[in-house]
C-alpha positions in Angstrom: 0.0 0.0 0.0 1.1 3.0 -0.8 0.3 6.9 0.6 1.1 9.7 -0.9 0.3 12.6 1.8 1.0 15.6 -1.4 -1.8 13.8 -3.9 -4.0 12.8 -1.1 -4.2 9.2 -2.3 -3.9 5.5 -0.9 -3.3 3.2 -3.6 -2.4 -0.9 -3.4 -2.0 -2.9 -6.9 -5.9 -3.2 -7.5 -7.1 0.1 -5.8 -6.9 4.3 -6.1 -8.6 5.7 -3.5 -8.7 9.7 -3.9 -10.7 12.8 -3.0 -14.0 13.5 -5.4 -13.1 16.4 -7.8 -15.4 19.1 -9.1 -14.6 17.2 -12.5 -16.1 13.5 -10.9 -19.0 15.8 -10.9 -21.1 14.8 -14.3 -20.6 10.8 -13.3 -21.4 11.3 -9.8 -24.8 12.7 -10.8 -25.2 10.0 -13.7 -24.6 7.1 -11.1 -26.4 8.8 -8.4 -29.9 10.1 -10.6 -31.3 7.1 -9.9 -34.7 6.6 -8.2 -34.5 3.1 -6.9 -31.1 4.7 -5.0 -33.2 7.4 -3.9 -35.7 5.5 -2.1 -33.6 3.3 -0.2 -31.0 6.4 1.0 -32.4 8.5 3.2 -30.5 12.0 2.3 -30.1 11.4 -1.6 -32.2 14.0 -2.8 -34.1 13.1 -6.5 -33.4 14.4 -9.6 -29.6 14.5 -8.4 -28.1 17.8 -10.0 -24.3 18.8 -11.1 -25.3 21.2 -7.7 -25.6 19.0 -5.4 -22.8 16.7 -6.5 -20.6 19.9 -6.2 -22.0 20.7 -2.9 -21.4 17.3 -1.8 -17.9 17.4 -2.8 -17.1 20.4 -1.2 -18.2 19.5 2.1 -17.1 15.7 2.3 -14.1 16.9 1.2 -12.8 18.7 4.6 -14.3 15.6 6.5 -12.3 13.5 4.1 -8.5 15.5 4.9 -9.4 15.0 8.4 -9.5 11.2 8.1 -6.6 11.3 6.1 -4.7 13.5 8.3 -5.6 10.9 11.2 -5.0 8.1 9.1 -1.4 10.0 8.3 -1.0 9.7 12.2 -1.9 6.3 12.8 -0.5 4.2 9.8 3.2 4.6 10.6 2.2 3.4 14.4 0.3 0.5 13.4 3.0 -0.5 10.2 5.5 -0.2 13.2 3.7 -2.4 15.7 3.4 -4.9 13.1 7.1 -5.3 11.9 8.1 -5.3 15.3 5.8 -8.1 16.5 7.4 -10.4 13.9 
């Protein structure tokens, strides 16, 4: 696994996890305008604009580099506890 604290991304051989981007925006709201989703989330509004994909984004986003910056914290202890251990 690797982190890269500068791009904000966690990435293994299979996987790239990264922040949404204003750009995600158009197949966010294609994925997400979808009624069956709608009535089985409860905050997903319906139609699901470019707006509220954007607003979405903007907010998760802060929660998001707080994870990361806790993750940032936490990795190195627990990759250290488990090279020790062996």
């Amino acid at each position: 696994m690797i982190y890269s604290q500068t791009d904000k991304t966690i990435e293994t051989n299979k996987l790239l996890l990264r922040l949404f981007k204003e750009t995600d925006a158009p197949e966010v709201t294609r994925l997400c305008n979808n009624y069956n989703l709608y009535k089985n989330t409860l905050y997903l509004p319906y139609p699901y604009s470019i707006e509220d994909v954007v607003s979405w984004i903007n907010n998760k986003i802060f929660i998001t580099l707080m994870i990361i910056s806790i993750l940032n914290l936490l990795l190195p202890i627990r990759l250290q506890e488990r090279y020790t251990e062996q």
